[in-house]
C-alpha positions as CSV (number, residue, x, y, z in Angstrom):
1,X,-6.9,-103.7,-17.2
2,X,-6.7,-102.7,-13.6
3,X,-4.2,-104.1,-10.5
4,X,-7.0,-106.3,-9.1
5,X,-8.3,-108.1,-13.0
6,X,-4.0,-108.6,-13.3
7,X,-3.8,-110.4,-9.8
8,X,-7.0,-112.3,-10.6
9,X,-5.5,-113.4,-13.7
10,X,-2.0,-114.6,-12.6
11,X,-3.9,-116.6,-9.7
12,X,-6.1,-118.2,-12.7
13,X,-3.0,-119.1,-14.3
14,X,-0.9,-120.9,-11.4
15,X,-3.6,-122.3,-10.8
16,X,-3.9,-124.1,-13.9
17,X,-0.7,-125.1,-14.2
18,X,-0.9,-126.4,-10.7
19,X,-3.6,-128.7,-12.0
20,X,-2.1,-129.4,-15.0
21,X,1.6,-129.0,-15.0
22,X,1.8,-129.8,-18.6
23,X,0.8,-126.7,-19.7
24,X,3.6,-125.3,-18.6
25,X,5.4,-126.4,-22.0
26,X,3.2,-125.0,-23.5
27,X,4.5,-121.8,-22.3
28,X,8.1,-122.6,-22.4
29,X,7.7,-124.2,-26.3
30,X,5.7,-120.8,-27.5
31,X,7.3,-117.8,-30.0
32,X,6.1,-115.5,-27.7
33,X,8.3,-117.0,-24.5
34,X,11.3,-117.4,-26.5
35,X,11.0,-113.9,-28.4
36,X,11.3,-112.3,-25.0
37,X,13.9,-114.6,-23.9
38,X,15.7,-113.5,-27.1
39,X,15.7,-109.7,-27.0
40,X,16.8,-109.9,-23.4
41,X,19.6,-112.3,-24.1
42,X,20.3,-111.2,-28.0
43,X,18.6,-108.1,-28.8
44,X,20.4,-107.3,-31.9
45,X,19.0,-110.2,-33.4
46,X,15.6,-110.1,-31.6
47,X,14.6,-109.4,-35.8
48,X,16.3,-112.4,-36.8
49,X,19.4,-113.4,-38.4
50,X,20.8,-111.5,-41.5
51,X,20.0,-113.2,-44.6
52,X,22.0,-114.3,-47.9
53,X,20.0,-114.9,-51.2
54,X,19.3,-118.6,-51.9
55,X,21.2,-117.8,-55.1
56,X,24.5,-116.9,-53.9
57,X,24.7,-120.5,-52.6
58,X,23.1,-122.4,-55.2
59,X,24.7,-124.4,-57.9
60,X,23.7,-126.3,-61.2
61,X,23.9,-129.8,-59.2
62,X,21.2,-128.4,-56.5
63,X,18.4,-127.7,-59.0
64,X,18.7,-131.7,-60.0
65,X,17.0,-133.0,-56.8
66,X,15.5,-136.7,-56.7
67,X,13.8,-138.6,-54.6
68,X,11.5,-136.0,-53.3
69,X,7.7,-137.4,-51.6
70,X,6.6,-133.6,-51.1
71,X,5.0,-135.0,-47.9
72,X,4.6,-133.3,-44.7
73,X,7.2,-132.5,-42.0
74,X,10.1,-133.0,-44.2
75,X,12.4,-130.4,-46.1
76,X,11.3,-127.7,-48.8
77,X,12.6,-128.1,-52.2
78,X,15.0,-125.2,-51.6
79,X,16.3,-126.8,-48.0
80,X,17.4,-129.5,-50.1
81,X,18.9,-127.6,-53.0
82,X,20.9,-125.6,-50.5
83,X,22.1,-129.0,-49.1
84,X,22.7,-130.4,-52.7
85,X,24.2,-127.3,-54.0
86,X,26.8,-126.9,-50.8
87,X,27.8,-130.4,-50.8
88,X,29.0,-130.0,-55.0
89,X,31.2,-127.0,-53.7
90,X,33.6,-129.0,-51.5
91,X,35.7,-131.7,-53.1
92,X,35.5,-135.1,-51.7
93,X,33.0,-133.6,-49.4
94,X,32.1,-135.7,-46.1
95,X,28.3,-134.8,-44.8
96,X,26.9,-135.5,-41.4
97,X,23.8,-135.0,-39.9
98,X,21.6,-135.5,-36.8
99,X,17.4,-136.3,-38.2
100,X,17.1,-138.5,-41.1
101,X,13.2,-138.6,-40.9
102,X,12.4,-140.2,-44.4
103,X,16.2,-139.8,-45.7
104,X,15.3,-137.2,-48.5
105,X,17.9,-134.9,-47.7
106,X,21.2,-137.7,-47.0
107,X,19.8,-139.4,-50.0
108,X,20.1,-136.0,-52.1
109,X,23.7,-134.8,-50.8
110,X,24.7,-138.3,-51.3
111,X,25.2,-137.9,-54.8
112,X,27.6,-135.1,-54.4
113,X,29.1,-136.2,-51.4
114,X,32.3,-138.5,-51.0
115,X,30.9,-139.9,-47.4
116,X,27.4,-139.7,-45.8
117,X,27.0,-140.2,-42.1
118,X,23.3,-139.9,-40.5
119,X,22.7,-140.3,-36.7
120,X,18.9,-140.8,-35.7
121,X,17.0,-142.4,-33.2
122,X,16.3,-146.7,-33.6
123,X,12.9,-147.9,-34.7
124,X,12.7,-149.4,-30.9
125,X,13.3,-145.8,-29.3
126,X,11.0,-144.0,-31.3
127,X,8.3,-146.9,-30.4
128,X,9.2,-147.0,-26.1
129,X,8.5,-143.3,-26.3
130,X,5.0,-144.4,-27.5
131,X,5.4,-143.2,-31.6
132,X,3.2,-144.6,-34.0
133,X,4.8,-147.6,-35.9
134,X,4.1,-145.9,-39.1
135,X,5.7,-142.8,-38.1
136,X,9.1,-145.3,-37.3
137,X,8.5,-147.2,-40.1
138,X,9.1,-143.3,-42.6
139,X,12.6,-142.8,-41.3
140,X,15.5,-143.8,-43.5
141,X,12.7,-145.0,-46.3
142,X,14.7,-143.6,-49.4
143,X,18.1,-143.9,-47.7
144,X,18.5,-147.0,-46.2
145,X,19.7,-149.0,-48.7
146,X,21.7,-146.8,-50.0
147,X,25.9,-148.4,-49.6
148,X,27.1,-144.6,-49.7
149,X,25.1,-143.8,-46.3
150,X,26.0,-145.1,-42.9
151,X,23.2,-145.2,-40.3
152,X,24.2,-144.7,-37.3
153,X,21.4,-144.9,-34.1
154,X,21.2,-142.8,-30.8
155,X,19.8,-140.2,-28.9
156,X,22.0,-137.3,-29.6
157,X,22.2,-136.3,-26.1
158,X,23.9,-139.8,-24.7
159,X,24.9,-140.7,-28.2
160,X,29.2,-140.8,-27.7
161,X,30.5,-138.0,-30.5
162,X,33.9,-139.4,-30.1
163,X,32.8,-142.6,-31.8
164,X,32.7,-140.8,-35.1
165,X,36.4,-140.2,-34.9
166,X,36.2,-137.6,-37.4
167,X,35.7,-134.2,-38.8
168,X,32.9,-133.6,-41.3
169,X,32.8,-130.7,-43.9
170,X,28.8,-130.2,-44.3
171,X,26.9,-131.0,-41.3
172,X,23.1,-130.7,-40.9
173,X,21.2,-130.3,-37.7
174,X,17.5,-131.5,-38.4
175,X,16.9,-133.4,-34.9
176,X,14.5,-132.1,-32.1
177,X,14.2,-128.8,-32.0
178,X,13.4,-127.8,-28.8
179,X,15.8,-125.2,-27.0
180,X,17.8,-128.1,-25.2
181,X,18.2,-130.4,-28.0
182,X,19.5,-127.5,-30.4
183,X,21.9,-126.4,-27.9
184,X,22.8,-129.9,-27.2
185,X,23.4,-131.0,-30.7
186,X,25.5,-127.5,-32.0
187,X,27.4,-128.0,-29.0
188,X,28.6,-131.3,-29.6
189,X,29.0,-130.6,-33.3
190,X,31.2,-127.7,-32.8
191,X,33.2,-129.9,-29.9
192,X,33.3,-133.3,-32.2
193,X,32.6,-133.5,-35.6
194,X,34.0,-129.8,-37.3
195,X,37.0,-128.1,-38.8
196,X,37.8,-124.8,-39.4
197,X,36.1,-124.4,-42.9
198,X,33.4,-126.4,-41.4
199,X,29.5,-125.5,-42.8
200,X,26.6,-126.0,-40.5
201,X,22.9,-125.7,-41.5
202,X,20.0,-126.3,-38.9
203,X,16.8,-127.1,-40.2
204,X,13.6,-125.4,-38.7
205,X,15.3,-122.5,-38.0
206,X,12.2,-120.6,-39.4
207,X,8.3,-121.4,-38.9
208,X,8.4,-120.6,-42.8
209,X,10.9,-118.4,-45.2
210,X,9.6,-115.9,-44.1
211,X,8.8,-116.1,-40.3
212,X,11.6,-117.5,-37.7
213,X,11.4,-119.5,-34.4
214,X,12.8,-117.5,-31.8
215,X,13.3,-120.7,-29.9
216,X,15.7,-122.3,-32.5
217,X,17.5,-119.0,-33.0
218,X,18.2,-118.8,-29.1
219,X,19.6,-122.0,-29.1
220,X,22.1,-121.1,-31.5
221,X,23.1,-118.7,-30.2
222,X,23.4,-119.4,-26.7
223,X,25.3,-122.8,-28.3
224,X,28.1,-120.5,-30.0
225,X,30.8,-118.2,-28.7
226,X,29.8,-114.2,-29.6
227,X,32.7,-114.0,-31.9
228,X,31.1,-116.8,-34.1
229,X,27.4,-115.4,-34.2
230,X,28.4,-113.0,-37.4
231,X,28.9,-116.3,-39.0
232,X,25.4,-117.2,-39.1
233,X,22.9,-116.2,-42.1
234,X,19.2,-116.8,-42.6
235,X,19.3,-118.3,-46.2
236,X,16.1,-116.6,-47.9
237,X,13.5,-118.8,-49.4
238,X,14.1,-121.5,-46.5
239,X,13.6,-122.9,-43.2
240,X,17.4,-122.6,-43.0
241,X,20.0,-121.1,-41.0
242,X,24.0,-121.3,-41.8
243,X,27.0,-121.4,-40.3
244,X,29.7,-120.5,-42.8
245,X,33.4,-120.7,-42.5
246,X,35.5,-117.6,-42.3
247,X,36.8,-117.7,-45.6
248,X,34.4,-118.7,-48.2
249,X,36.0,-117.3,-51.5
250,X,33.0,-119.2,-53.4
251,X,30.6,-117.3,-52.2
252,X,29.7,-113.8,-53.9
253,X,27.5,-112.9,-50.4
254,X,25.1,-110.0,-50.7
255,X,24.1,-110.0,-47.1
256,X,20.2,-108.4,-46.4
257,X,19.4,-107.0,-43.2
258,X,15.6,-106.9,-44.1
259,X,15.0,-110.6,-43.5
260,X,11.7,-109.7,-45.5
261,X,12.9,-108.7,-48.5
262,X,11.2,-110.4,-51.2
263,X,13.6,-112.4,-53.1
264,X,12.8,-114.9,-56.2
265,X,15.6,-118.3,-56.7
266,X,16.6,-117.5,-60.3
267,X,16.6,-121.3,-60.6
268,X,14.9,-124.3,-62.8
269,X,14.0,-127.2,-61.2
270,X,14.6,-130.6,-62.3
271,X,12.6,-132.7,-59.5
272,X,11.4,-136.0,-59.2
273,X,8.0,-137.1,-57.1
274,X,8.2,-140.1,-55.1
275,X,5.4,-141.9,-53.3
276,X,5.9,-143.4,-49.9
277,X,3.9,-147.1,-49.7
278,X,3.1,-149.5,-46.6
């Protein structure tokens, strides 16, 4: 392409977004964008993060998973039997997390979990930011009436951390996950509502199991101090990354560079299919 078909091109461009400024999301939200963004900023992990088989994590208790709708825009089967099977490792375990969406993944941890907190937005917020009803009326639908899970409403970026006045054991991120929000939420996380042998997951970390978003990642670890980013795994066969704590005596890790190793759960699954109605 010569000098002059570049110029003509970059002019085409400004000019667009000068007429319509929104597309200038677009831009900022794409893989591309953010997979520069992270191989200038992080290049050692411009590949992704390390990953740790599914199975080194699981446990008996996370192949028993129930409710699951198997609906869109929620959590695989394996998201939620790494949430399941980490929860039945820690004694008297306490879970927080930032998304409920339809509750399938508090609802599941809950059964292994001495104390379930969930912080998501109110059905009001989600409709004055112009959200279908039905989309509001999903969240919580197989946790809310649950007496082992407190809801608790906000906008994680004015929501007060403080009023939790506590320290969690599991924590999963699953809010928005645009480059703010994820830096937003791990920061306040890692300021409010850890300890030291703490475990954080963030959902969406990865398109699919076998692609990540460079976005998410970024946000991560831009959220993080360097000395904590060798803490953080890809878990293979999810949308999952992990935080884990330094010791983890539990955990037989076989860590894989090649994010694209093919790897198989040597797991059965006990499910149950559950139908959402209006």
């Amino acid at each position: 392409m010569s000098a002059i078909s570049k110029i003509t091109k970059l002019v085409q461009a400004i000019s667009a977004v000068i007429r319509r400024p929104y597309l200038l999301n677009h831009v900022l939200q794409s893989d591309d964008y953010w997979q520069n963004q992270l191989q200038k900023d992080f290049p050692q992990y411009k590949n992704g993060l390390s990953q740790i088989p599914l199975d080194a994590l699981l446990t008996e208790s996370g192949s028993k998973l129930q409710p699951i709708a198997f609906l869109g825009g929620g959590s695989l089967v394996t998201d939620l039997a790494l949430l399941k099977s980490l929860a039945s490792r820690i004694p008297h375990c306490k879970y927080f997390e930032i998304g409920t969406w339809r509750g399938e993944s508090v609802i599941n941890v809950a059964a292994e979990s001495a104390k379930c907190v969930t912080l998501n937005l109110s059905a009001s917020d989600m409709e004055n930011r112009g959200w279908p009803s039905e989309y509001a009326g999903q969240h919580a639908f197989f946790s809310k009436n649950s007496k082992r899970i407190e809801h608790v409403f906000g906008d994680s970026k004015t929501f007060d951390f403080n009023r939790l006045n506590e320290t969690f054991d599991l924590v999963f991120i699953d809010g928005d996950h645009s480059h703010d929000y994820v830096i937003n939420d791990t920061q306040k996380i890692v300021q409010h509502a850890i300890h030291a042998q703490s475990i954080v997951v963030w959902h969406d970390y990865a398109h699919s199991p076998e692609q990540f978003r460079p976005e998410v990642l970024h946000g991560i670890l831009s959220s993080l101090n360097i000395s904590h980013h060798s803490r953080l795994f890809h878990v293979s066969n999810t949308l999952c990354a992990v935080w884990l704590p330094e010791i983890h005596p539990w955990m037989d890790l076989e860590i894989n560079q090649a994010s694209s190793k093919l790897q198989e759960p040597k797991i059965q699954w006990n499910v149950e299919l559950n139908r959402i109605t209006h």
